[in-house]
N, C-alpha and C positions, 0 to 999 in steps of 0.2 A: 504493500500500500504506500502512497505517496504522503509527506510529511504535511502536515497544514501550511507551513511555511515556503515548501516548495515546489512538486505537481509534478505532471508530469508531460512534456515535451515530446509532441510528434514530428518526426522529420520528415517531410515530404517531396517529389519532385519538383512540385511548385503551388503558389498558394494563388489559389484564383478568387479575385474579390475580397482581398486584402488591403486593411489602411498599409501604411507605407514603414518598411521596417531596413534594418541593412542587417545585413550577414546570410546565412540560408535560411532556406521557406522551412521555419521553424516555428510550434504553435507550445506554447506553453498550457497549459489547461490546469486551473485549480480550482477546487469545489465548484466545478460542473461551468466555468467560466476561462473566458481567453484573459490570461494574466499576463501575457508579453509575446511579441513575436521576434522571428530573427537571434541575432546574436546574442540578447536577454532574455530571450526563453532556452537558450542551451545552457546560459551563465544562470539560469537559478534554478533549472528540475535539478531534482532528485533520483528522478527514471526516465526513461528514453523508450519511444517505440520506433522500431524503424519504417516509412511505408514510402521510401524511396522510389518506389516503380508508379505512385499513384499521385494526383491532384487532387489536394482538399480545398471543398468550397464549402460557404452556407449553404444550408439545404433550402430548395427553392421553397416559395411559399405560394395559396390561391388566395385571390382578394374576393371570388366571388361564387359562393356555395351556397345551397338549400339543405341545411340539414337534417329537415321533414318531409321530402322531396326524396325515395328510395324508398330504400329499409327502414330507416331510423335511424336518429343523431347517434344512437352509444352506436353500432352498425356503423355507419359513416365515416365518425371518429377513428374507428380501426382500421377503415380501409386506408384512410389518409395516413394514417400511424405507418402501417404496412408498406405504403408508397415512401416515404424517407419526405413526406411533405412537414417541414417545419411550426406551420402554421397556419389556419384559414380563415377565413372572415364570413357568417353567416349573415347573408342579405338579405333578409325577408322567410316568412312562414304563415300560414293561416293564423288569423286573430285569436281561435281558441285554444292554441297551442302553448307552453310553456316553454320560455326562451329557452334554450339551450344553453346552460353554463361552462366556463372554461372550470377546468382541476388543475390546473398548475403545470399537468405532466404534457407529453410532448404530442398530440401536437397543439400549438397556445390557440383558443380559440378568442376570435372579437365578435362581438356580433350588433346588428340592429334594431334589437328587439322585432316588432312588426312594422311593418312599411305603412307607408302615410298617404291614403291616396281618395279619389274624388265619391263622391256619392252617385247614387243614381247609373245611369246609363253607362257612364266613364268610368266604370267602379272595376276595381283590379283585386281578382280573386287572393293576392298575396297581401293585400292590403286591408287597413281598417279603413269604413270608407267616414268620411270627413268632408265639411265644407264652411268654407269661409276662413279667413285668417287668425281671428283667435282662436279659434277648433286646431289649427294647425298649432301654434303659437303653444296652446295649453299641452299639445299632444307629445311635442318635443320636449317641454320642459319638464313633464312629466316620463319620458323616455329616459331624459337626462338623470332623472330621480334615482333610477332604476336601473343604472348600473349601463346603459345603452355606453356604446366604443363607439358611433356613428347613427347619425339619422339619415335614413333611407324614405325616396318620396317617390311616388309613382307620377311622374308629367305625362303620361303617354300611354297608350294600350300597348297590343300585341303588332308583332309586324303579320302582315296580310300575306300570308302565305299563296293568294292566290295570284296576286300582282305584286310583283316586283316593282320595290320602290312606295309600296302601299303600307301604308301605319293606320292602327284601328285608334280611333278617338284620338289624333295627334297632340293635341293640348286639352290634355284631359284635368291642370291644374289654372289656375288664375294667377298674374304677377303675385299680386298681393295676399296668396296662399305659403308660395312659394319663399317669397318675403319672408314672410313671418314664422318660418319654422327655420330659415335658416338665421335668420337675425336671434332666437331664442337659444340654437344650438351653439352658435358660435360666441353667446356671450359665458354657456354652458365649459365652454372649449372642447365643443365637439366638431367634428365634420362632419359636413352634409352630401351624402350623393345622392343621385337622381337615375332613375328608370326612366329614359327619355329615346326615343326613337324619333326623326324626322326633324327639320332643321326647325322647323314653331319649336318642338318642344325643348329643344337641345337649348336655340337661343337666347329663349325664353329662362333657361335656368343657368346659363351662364351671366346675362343681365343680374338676376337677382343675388349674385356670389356664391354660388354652389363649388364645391371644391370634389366633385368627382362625377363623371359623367358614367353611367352602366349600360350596356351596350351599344348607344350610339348609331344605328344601322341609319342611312341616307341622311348626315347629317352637314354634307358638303366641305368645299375648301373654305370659306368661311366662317366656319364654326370650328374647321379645327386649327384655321391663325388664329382664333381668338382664343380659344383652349390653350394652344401655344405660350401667347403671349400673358395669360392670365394664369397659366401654371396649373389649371385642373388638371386633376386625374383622368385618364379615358382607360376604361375597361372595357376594351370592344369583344367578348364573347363571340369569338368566330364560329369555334366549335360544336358550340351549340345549335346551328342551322348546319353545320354539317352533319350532326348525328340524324339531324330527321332528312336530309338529302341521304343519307346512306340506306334509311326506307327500313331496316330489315323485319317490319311488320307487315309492310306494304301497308301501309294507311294513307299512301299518296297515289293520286292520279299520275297520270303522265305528264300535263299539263301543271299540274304543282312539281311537280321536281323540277321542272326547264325554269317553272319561276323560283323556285330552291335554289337552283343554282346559280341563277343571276342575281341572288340576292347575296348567293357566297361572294359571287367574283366581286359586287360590289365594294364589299364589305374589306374582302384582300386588298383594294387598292385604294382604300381607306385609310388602311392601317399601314402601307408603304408610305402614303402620303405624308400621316401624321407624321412617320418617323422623320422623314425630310422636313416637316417641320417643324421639329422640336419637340412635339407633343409628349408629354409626360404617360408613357404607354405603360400600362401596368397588368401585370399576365391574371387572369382570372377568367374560369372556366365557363363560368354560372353549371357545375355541374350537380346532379340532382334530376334538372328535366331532361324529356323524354332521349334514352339510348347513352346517356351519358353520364355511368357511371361512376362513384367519387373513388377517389383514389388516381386510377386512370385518367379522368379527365384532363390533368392539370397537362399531359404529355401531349395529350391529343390537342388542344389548344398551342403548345410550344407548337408541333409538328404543324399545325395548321397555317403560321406564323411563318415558320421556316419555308413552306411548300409556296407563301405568298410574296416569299421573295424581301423580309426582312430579315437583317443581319443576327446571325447569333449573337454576337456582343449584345446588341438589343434587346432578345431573348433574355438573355444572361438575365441582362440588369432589369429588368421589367417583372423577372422571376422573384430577384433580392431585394437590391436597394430601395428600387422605387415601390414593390407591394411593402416592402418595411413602413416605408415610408407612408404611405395612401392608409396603412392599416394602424397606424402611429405605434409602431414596434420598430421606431429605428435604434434604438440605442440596445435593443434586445437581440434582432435577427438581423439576416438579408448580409451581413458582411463579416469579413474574423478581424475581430476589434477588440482593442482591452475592454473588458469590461463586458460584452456582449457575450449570449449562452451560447459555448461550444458546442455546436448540433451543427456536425458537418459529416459530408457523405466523401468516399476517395475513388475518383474516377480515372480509370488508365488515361483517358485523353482532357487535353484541356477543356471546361464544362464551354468557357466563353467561346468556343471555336463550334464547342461538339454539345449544346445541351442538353440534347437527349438520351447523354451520356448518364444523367442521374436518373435514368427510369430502372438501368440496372445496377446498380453502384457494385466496386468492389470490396468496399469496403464502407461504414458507418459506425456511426455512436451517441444513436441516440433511438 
């Protein structure tokens, strides 16, 4: 066993998503945290492993899960466990449900409580439905009460699977909804993201200060320089219209898949786009619905990403830093930092080159 004082030091071929150290890709770990890297973490273990042939990185994380959506949260939880996913962010769940709580152990969970969304017509099965601004305004503060990581708001229905480029109820919230839950959360010091599909509703909750946009589908060049330039989050959920393009129920015509697929391809050169312009892209599945199992999802989303012709580095960091960051666990996950929890996976090849190198790791520890 390693001493309290001094821990124990992995040597590696190289450290991927590492703050900045001098000497070798050396990780010190003491009581379940990164105490030094480089030449201070050789100068103060105690013990040494050797894992010379492999890259350690943070283990990636999902900013965007249904934990009641499957099996079930404890279910879920596992699969994510079993995937080497560090962390996940649950977004929404039916009203009569009880939040799903984080235990401490791995993987950390954040969550929404229940999403915030319109009455009547525009009314979103994952949401409580709600109208007018102080309805919103009480719902958040009251969210905030209650231990909520993030206020989650539905601006938008479903996308119209039958026409590409089609959103069901596109501004399904009012400014002055929108307003008023984000004005309550962020005086909370919470984030606010948005279920927003189609450019009314995207822009409509970017005006109002939203700090993360969730799926995003047809929301133009427009909305994502201003995303850009205003630093939200976009979780573009690709994968998830991939899973119902893949059919393997057959519950789509012919005529839905060809607008399936156009809504894919849309969607791919979206997110090429963003990345060209800065957009703060952050990897989350929305895994849970339909074909898109958790655990796996998170790869299927990398893979979908990579097939669309954005950079693994991108990848990478959209997996760590930036869902650290979107999930507000940056001083916890997403990079090997002093201070942050040693939960890294050892991949033969470099993850930033190869990310979907962490679907099989050779190694882990956590």
């Amino acid at each position: 066993m390693a001493s309290a004082k001094g821990g124990l030091c992995l040597l590696a071929r190289g450290l991927a998503g590492a703050e900045s150290y001098e000497g070798p890709p050396a990780v010190l770990v003491r009581e379940g945290r990164v105490a030094a890297l480089g030449a201070q973490a050789l100068a103060q273990a105690d013990e040494q492993q050797e894992l010379k042939d492999l890259w350690l990185s943070p283990a990636p994380l999902d900013a965007h899960v249904h934990l009641y959506l499957g099996p079930g949260p404890e279910q879920a939880m596992q699969a994510w466990r079993e995937a080497g996913v560090a962390a996940v962010r649950d977004l929404g769940h039916k009203p009569h449900h009880p939040t799903p709580r984080d235990n401490g152990g791995s993987p950390l969970l954040r969550n929404a409580c229940v999403g915030l969304g319109a009455q009547g017509e525009a009314a979103y099965w994952l949401a409580a439905p709600l109208s007018g601004a102080q309805a919103f305004a009480q719902a958040a503060r009251e969210q905030a009460h209650r231990g909520a990581a993030v206020i989650k708001l539905f601006a938008s229905g479903l996308l119209d699977f039958q026409h590409a480029g089609g959103v069901c109820h596109p501004q399904a919230l009012t400014p002055g909804e929108v307003a008023a839950a984000v004005r309550e959360a962020h005086a909370a010091g919470l984030p606010v993201t948005v279920h927003a599909n189609g450019e009314k509703a995207v822009s409509q909750a970017l005006a109002q200060g939203v700090d993360g946009i969730e799926h995003g589908y047809f929301l133009g060049s427009g909305c994502l320089l201003s995303m850009a330039q205003k630093g939200v989050w976009w979780t573009p959920t690709l994968a998830a219209v991939l899973a119902h393009l893949a059919d393997p129920d057959a519950r789509h015509d012919q005529a839905t898949l060809e607008a399936l697929a156009e809504i894919a391809r849309r969607q791919a050169a979206q997110i090429r786009l963003g990345e060209e312009l800065g957009v703060n892209l952050v990897l989350g599945s929305d895994a849970g619905s339909y074909n898109l199992p958790h655990g796996e999802a998170v790869f299927r989303e990398m893979a979908a990403w990579l097939e669309a012709g954005v950079s693994p580095a991108t990848v990478f960091e959209a997996a760590t830093t930036r869902a650290a960051r979107s999930m507000g666990l940056a001083g916890e996950l997403g990079r090997i930092a002093v201070g942050a929890r040693a939960w890294f996976l050892g991949t033969t090849e470099d993850p930033r080159l190869t990310p979907l190198q962490w679907q099989k790791p050779a190694w882990r520890n956590f």
